[in-house]
C-alpha positions, 0 to 999 in steps of 0.5 A, a space after each residue: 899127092 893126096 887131094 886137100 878137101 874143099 871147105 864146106 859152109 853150113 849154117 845152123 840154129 843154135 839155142 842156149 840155155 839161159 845158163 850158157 848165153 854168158 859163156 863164150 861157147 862159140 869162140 872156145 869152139 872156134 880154140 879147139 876146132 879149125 872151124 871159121 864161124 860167121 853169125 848171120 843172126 842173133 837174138 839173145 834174151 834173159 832166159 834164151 839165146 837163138 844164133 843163126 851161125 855158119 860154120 865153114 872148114 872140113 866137113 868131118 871137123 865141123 861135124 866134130 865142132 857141133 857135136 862139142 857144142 851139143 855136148 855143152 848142151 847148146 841145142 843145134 838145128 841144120 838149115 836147109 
């Protein structure tokens, strides 16, 4: 019998662009991407949006969600 993985949580900063702050990126990931995502932080302005997120599933589907949102050019620093 194949071992399930073990969930992994991650946190991140993310940035978006003033153009992007109205649309809801997070929840279209959270539709294509067996992620659980938790914001631990917001600030949101006019011009910028900085999110404090941890994102919780496989290791390889998480990866696969950021690389979505980098795509839609959400900008995506890993916490240490």
């Amino acid at each position: 019998m194949a071992k399930k993985p073990s969930p992994t949580a991650i946190r991140y900063w993310l940035t978006f662009s003033s153009k992007d702050i109205q649309r809801p990126l997070l929840w279209e990931m959270s539709q294509r991407y067996a992620v659980v995502y938790d914001i631990r932080s917001a600030s949101i302005g006019p011009d910028i949006g900085v999110v404090g997120l941890e994102l919780s599933g496989e290791t390889k589907v998480i990866a696969s969600a950021v690389q979505w949102l980098v795509r839609h050019g959400v900008q995506v620093t890993p916490i240490f």
